[in-house]
Every structure is written in C-alpha cells, then in structure tokens.
C-alpha positions as CSV (number, residue, x, y, z in Angstrom):
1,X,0.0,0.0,0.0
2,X,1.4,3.1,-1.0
3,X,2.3,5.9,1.7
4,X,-1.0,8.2,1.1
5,X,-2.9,5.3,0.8
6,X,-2.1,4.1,3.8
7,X,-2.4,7.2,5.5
8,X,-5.7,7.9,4.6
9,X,-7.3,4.1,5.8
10,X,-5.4,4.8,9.2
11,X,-7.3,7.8,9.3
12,X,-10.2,6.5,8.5
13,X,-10.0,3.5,11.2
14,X,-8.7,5.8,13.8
15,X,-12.0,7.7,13.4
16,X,-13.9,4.4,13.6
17,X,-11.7,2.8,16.2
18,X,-12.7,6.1,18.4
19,X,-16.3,5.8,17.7
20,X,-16.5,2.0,19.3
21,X,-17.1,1.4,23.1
22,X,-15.0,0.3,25.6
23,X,-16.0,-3.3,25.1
24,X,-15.5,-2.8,21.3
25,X,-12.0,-1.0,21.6
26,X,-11.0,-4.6,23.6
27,X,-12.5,-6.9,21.0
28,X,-11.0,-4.7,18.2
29,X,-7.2,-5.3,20.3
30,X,-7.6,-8.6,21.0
31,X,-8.1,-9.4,17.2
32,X,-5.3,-7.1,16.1
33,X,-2.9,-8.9,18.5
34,X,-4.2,-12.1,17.1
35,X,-3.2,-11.7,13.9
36,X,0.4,-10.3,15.0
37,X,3.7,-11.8,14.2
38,X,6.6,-11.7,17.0
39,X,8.1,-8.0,15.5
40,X,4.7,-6.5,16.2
41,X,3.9,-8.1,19.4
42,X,8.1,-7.1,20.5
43,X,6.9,-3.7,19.4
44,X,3.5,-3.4,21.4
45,X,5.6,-4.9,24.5
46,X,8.0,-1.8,24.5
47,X,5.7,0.6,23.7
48,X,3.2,-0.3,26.8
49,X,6.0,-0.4,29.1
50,X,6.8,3.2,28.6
51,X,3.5,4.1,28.6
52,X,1.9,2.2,31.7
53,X,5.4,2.5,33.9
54,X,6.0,6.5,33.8
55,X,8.6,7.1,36.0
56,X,7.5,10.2,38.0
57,X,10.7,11.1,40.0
58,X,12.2,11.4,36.9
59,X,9.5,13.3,35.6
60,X,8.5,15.6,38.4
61,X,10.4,18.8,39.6
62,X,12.6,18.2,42.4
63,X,10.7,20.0,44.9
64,X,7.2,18.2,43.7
65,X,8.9,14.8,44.5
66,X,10.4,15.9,48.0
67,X,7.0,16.8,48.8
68,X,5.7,13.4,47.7
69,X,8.5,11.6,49.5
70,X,7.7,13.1,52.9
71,X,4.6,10.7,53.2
72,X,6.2,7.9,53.0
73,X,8.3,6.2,56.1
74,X,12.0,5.7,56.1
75,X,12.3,2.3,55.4
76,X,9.8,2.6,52.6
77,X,12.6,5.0,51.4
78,X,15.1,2.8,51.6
79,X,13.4,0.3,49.1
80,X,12.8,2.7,47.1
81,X,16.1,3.6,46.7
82,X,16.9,0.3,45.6
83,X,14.8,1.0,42.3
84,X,17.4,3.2,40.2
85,X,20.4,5.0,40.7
86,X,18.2,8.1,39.6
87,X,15.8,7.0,42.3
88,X,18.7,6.5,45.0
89,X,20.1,10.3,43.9
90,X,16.9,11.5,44.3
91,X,15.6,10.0,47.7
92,X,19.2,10.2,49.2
93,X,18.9,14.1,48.7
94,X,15.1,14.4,50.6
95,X,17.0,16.2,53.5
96,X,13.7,17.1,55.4
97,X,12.9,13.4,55.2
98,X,16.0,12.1,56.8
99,X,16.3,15.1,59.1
100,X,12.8,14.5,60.7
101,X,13.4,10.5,61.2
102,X,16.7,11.2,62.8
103,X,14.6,13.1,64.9
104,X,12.0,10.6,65.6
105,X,14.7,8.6,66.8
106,X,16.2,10.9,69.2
107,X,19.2,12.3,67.1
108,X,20.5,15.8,67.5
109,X,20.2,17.8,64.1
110,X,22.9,20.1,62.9
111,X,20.8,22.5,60.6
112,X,24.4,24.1,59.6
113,X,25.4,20.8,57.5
114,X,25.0,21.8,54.4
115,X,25.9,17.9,52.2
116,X,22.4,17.0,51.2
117,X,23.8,13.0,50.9
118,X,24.8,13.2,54.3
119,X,21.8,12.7,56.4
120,X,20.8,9.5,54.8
121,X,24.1,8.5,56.2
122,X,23.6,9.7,59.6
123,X,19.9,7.9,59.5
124,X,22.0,4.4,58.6
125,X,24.4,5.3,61.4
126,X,21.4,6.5,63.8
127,X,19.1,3.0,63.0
128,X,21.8,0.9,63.6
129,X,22.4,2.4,67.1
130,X,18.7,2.3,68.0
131,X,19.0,-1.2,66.9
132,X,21.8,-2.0,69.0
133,X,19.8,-0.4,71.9
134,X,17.1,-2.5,71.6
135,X,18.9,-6.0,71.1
136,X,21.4,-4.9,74.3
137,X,24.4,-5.0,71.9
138,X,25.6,-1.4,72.1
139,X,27.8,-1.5,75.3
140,X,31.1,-3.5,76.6
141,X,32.4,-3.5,79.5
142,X,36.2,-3.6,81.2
143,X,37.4,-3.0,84.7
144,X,40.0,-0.8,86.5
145,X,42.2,-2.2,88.5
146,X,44.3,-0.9,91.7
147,X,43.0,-0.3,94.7
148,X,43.6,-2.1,98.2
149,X,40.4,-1.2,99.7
150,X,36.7,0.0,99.5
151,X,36.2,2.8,96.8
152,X,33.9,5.1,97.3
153,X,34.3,8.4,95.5
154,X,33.9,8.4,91.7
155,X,34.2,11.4,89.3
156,X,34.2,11.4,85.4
157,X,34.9,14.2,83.5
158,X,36.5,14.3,79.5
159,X,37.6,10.9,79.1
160,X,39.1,10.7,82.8
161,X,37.9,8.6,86.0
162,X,39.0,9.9,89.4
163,X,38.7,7.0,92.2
164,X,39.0,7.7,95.8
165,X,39.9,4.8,98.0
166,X,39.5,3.3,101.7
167,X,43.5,2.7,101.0
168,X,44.2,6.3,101.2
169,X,44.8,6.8,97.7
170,X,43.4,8.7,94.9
171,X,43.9,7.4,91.4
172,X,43.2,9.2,87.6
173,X,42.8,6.9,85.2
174,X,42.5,7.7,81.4
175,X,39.3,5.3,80.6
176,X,39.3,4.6,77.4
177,X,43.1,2.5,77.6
178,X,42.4,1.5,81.1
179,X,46.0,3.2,82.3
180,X,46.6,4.9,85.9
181,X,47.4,8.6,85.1
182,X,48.4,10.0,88.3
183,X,47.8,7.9,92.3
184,X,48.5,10.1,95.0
185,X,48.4,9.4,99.0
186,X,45.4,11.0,100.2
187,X,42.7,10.6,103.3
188,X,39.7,8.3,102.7
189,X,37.6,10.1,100.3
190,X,33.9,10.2,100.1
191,X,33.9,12.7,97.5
192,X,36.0,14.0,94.6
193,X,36.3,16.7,92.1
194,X,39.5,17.4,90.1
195,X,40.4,19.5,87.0
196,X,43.5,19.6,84.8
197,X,46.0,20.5,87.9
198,X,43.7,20.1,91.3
199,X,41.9,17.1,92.7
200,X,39.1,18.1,95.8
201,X,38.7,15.6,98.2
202,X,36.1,15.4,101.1
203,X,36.8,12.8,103.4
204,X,35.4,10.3,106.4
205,X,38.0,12.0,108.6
206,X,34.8,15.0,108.6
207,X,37.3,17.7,106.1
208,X,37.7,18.6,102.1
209,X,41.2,18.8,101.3
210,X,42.9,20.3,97.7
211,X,45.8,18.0,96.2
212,X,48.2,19.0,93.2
213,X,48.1,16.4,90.7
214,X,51.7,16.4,89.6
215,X,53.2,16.6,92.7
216,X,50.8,15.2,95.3
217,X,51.2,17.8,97.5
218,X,48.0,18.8,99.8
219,X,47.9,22.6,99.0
220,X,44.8,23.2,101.2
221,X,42.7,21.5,104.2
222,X,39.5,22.7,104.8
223,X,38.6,21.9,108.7
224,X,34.8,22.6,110.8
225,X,32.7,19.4,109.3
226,X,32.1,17.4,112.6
227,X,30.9,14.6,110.0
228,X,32.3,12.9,107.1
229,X,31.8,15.2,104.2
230,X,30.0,13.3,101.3
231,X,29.7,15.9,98.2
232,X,32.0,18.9,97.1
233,X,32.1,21.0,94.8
234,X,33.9,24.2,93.3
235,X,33.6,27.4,91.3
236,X,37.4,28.8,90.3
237,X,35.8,32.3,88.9
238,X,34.0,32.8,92.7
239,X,37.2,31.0,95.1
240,X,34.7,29.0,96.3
241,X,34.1,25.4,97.3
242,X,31.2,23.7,98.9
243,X,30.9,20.8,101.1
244,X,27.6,18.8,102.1
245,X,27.9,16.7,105.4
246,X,27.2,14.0,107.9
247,X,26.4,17.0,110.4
248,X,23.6,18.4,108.6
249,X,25.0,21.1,107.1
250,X,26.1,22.8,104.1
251,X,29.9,24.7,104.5
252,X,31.3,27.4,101.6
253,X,34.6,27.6,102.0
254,X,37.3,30.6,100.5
255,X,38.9,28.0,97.9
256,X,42.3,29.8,97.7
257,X,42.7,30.3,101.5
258,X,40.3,27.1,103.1
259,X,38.2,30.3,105.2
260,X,34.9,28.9,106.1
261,X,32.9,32.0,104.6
262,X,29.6,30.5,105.6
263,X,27.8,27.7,107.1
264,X,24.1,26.6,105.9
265,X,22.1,25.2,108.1
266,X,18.4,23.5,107.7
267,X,18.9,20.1,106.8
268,X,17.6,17.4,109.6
269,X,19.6,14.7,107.4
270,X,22.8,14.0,106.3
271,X,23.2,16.3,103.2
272,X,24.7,13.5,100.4
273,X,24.5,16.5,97.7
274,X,26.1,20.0,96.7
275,X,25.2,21.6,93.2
276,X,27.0,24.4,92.4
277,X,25.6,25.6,88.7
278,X,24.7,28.8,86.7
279,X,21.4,29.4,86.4
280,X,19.9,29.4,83.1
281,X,16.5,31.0,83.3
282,X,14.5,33.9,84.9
283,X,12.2,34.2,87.9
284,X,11.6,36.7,90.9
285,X,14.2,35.1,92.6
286,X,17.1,34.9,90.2
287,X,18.2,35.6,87.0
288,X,20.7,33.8,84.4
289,X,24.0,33.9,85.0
290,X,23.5,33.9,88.7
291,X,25.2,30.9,91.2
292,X,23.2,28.2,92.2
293,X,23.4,26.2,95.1
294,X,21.8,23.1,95.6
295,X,21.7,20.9,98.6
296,X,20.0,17.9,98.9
297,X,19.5,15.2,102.0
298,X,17.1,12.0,102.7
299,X,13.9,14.3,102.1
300,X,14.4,17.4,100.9
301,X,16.4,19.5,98.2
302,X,17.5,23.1,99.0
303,X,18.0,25.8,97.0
304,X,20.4,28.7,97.8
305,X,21.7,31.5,95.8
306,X,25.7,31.8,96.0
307,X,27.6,35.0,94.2
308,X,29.7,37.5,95.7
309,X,27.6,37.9,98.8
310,X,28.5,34.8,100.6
311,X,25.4,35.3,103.5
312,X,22.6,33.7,101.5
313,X,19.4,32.6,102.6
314,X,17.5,29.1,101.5
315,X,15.4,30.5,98.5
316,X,13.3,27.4,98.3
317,X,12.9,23.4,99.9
318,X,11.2,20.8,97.6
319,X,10.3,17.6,98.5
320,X,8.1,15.0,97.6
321,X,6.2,14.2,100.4
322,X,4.8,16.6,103.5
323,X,5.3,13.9,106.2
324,X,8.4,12.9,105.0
325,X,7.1,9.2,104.3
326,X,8.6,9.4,100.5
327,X,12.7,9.7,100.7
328,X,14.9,10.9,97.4
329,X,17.6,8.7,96.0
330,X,20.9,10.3,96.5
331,X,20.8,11.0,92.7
332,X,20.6,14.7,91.9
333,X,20.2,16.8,88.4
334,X,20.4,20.2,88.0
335,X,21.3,21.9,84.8
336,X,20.0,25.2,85.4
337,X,16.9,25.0,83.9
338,X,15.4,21.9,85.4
339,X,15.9,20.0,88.9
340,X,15.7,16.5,89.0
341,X,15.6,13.8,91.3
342,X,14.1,10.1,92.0
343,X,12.3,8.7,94.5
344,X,10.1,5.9,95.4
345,X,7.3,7.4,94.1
346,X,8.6,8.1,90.7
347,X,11.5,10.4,88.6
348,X,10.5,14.0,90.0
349,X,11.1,17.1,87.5
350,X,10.8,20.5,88.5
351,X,10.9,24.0,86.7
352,X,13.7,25.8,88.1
353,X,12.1,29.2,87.1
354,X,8.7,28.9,89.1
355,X,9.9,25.7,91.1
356,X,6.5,24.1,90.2
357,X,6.7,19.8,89.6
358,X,6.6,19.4,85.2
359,X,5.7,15.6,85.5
360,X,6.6,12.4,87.4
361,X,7.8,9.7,85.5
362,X,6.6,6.1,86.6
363,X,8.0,3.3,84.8
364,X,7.2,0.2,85.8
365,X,8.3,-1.6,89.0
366,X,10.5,2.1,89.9
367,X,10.7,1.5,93.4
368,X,14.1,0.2,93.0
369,X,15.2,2.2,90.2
370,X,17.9,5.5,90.8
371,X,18.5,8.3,88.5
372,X,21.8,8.3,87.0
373,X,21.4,11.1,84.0
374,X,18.6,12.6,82.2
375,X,18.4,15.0,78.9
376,X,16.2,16.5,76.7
377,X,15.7,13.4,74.9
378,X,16.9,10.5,77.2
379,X,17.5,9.4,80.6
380,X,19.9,6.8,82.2
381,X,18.4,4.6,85.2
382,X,20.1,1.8,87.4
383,X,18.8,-1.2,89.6
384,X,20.3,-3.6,91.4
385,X,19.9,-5.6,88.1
386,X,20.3,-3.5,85.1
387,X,21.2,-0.2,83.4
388,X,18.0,1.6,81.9
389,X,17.9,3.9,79.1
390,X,14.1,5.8,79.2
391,X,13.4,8.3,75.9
392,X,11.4,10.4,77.7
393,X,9.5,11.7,75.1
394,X,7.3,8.6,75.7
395,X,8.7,7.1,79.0
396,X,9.5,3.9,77.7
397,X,12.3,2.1,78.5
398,X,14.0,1.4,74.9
399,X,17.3,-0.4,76.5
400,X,18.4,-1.9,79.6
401,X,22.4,-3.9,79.8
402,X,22.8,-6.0,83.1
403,X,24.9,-5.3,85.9
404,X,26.9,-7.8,88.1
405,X,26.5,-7.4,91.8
406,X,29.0,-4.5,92.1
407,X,29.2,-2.8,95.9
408,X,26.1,-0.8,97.1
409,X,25.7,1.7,99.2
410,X,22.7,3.6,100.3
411,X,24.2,6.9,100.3
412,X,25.4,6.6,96.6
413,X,28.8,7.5,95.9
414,X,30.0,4.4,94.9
415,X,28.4,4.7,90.9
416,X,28.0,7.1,88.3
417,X,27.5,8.0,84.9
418,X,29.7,8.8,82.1
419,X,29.5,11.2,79.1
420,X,25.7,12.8,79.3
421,X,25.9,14.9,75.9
422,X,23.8,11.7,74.3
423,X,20.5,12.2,76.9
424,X,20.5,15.7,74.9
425,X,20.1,13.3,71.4
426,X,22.7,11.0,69.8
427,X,24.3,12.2,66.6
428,X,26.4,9.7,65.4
429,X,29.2,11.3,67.1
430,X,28.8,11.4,71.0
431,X,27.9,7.6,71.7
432,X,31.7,7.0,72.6
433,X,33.3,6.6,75.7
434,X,31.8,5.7,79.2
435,X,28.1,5.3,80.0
436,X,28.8,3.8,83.6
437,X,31.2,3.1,86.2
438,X,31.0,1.5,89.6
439,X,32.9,0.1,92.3
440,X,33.1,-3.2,92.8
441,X,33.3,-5.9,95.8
442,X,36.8,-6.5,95.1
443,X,38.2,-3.1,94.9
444,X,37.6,-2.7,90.9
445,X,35.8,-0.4,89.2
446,X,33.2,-1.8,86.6
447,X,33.0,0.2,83.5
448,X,30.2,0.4,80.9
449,X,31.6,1.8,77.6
450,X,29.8,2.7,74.2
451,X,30.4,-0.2,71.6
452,X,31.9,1.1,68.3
453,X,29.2,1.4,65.6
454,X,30.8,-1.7,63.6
C-alpha cells in the first residue's frame, strides 16, 4: 500500500476505532494482537511499558517529589532507593525526610550541614544504634584495676575517672586505655572533684582537702565538718568550694585560702549532695548567670543563691512528700533549667524558674530504680539488676544492659554515669566513651563503655 494510501485508511480506522465502546475497543485489540507476528507483538511490549510505567521522579520537579516523598516512612525510602540509581540520587537528597526520622529517633540535628547526601548516612548510622539499643548489643564493659580497699568516691569528666579509696589513695585513670594517670596518698575520700592540675577531696575524717596532681602535695585542708563530708564541689571564677555533710550542714569555703565564709544550716539529714551551677533561666528570685546552690538530703532538696555575697538565705525546699514518708535517692540533676531527682514514688522534674513539679515519671516496677542522667531526649536509670535507658519523650524504656552485683551503698557515691551529651540526642558522634562506672566488691571499678558502631 502506498504511503498516502495508507495514510488515509489509518485515518479512517482511527475515526472508527474512536467511535467504538470500551468493550469494542477490547475486541478490536484482541483481534489485532491475534493476527500479530513476534516483530509486532516485540513492538506493542515496549511501547506499553513506557507508557503504563511513567517514572514520576524522573519526571517531576525536584521540589514536587520531596513533597511526595515526605509521606512515606523511612524504610519505605530505603526500598525505594533500591529501584534506580536516579531514584537513589533522588531519595538520598530528601534532607527534610531524613532530618525529621533522625529526629524521631532521638538524634541531634545540625541545621548548619550543608551535604544533602549526608543525612541519609547519619539515618543508617542513627538505626543501627537504636537497633543495638534494643537488642542490648551497644555497650562492653572492662574493669580498672588498683585499689587495696573500698572505693567510694567516683568522678568522670573528658575521658578521665578519678577513684578515691579506703587505702588512702586517689587514682586518675585515662578510661578509654584503662591506664593509671596519676595515684597520690590522700585521706579516705567520700567525695572527689578534680580538673587539669587540682583534685578536691572530702573525706570520712569530717574535712575537704585540695591536692596538686603532679606533685601530690596537699595545698589546702579545709577543717569545721564534725561529720564525714560526702559531696563537694567548686567554682574557680567565685574562690569558692562547697561541702555537704554527715552533720547536717552545708559549708562554703574561701577555695584559695580554706576560710569557712559560711555555714548553711536546715537540713535534719545527712546532706549526700552540693550543686554548684549557673542558672539558666528567669524568675523573681534569680536571674541567668547567677550561682546556684543546691543541697539535697534524705527528704528534701534546698535551693540557695551563692555570688559575691557569701550570707545567703534558702530560697526554696522541695520535697516530695509533706510527712516525710517518701525519701529521694541520692541522685541529683540540676542543669540550670530543670531540677531532677528520684524517689520511690517516681523520677521528679521540676521548673527551676517557678519551682513548680513538670511531670513524674513512673516506669514500671521504679521503686528500686535511681537516676543516674537525664536529657532532653533521654535518661539513664540503674537497679540492682540492670542499666535503663528511658526516651522520655514517651517514657518507655528502649534499653536496659545487666549489671553484676558491684558494691552498694545507700548513700550513693560508689556509681556514676559517664558522658551525658547523648541524653540531649545521639548524633552519630557522641555515643563513645563511658556510659557507667562502679565500684566493685573487690576493689575494681566496673565500667560500661559505648560499643563502636561496627
């Protein structure tokens, strides 16, 4: 058939072929495909699969198939990604996708990272973690060894343990090769603080002392505790140092000179805690930037302002329980916007601005169960059994890792937790290092550290 020819009969059974129904248009196919050979039917095969199978990332605008992408969940996502390199390009790039389930998960979000392939990677990173959490495969544990006696005190700060001993020692120990930094002769310590050059000791023997690291020299002795002094702190910018005691009081101390500047009094218990922390928010009774004191003893937590003017009075007592029936676990958090603390009852968390209770967490069977760090996102718990981690977004308990029977004490000193950036959100970057330490039966320490991603 020549070329016109055939151009006018096509015409003419287009025009008929449109005319048909539905039914019609079928029957008139089926017969047409009937009477195909195997170039026709290759041809119709091609054909339908580019017209049936439209490939809309490829044909949308970018910012149309973000938007579609956001509905779906992320592990939808990472099937689809497994459809085309174009479609892998495409999803991997989604940043608002893979920001918000790094979210969901607890992650911290860096809004200033710029690499649009790079929070699909820290979603990976960030699932495998969770994953880890769940399964109670993300921690290891090793032990410090080197002690004689009971150890009490325990302080962690950057990567360093400080142990204080019943052997009249004090050792720094560098946690994550295990090695003894520095071991000085000291008094029994209940309590220690140190920094890059001083270690603060308080002690059974009812005083605080101030050693140099390097040399081990005592460079100050702070005497007028008539009971072993079980917290201490410092403040290098005020020269002053705290000390919470068997005797019921609170002492702050000239740190330069050992002066007692001031002695608190109030407390009907022994006073196992001392805060000293900037406050971080606003109310009648301070604002931020000023020094906070916080005390805390078998029922109650104090709150006193300490600055320049050393004379304070208590600005506020909270408890948990008006006939004193409910007592705290020596656990105390204060970051100067929130004070927290455990008891019986539940995890207590109050607004540091108005001083009014926020919520009381109750997981199940808490009795038993002490505060050892808590976040914006996470908290870390301990019982006699296990360590806890709560998101408290929903107060579920998403991991726990057992503990062996390490050396308890009702007045708390003997455990403590490790690096507490992570309870503010993981980001792929602070789950390193140690979650928990605590002395054991034998004079060891028992550490908890972050597994390595893998």
């Amino acid at each position: 058939m020549e070329k016109k020819d055939f151009e006018a009969w096509l015409d003419n059974i287009s025009i008929a072929f449109l005319s048909l129904t539905d039914l019609q248009k079928n029957e008139t196919l089926d017969h047409l495909i009937s009477l195909s050979g195997a170039v026709q039917l290759r041809h119709l095969s091609n054909n339908l699969e580019i017209l049936l199978k439209r490939d809309f990332l490829k044909l949308l605008p970018l910012e149309l198939s973000f938007y579609l992408l956001k509905w779906l969940d992320p592990q939808t996502l990472l099937t689809c990604c497994l459809v085309s390199k174009q479609w892998n390009k495409v999803i991997s790039a989604c940043t608002e996708v893979w920001q918000t389930a790094c979210k969901n998960l607890g992650w911290q979000i860096d809004d200033s990272v710029q690499d649009p392939l790079h929070w699909k990677k820290v979603y990976l990173k960030a699932i495998l973690r969770m994953k880890q959490l769940k399964d109670h495969e993300a921690f290891e544990t090793s032990s410090l060894i080197g002690h004689s006696a009971r150890v009490y005190a325990l302080y962690y700060k950057d990567g360093l343990l400080c142990t204080g001993s019943d052997d009249l020692s004090a050792k720094l120990w560098d946690v994550s090769t295990g090695q003894c930094i520095y071991g000085i002769q000291t008094h029994t310590c209940a309590a220690v603080k140190f920094d890059e050059q001083k270690l603060v000791t308080g002690s059974f023997d009812n005083t605080v002392a101030c050693w140099e690291w390097s040399s081990g020299a005592k460079t100050q002795h702070f005497r007028g505790h008539t009971g072993a002094v079980f917290s201490v702190d410092y403040n290098d910018e005020l020269d002053i140092l705290v000390s919470g005691s068997a005797d019921f009081t609170v002492k702050v101390w000239a740190l330069s000179t050992g002066t007692c500047l001031n002695t608190l009094t109030g407390h009907t218990e022994w006073v196992t805690k001392v805060v000293l922390q900037k406050c971080k928010v606003k109310s009648l009774m301070h604002s931020p930037g000023d020094y906070i004191l916080l005390s805390a003893d078998k029922y109650e937590i104090k709150i006193w302002p300490i600055g320049r003017e050393i004379n304070c009075k208590c600005l506020k007592t909270l408890s948990v329980s008006e006939d004193r029936s409910i007592s705290l676990q020596p656990r105390l958090h204060f970051d100067g916007k929130y004070i927290v603390c455990s008891s019986a009852l539940g995890l207590y968390q109050w607004d540091f601005a108005s001083y009014d209770i926020l919520r009381v967490i109750k997981p199940p069977d808490f009795s038993n169960v002490s505060l050892l760090g808590f976040g914006e996102i996470f908290a870390l718990l301990f019982d006699n059994r296990y360590l806890y981690i709560m998101d408290l977004r929903t107060e579920k308990l998403i991991s726990r890792w057992p503990l062996p029977e390490y050396r308890k004490s009702k007045r708390g000193s003997s455990f403590l937790a490790g690096e507490m950036s992570w309870l503010n959100g993981l980001n792929g970057q602070n789950d390193t290092g140690l979650v928990f330490a605590t002395s054991m039966p034998d004079h060891s320490i028992h550490l908890v550290l972050w597994k390595e991603h893998g």
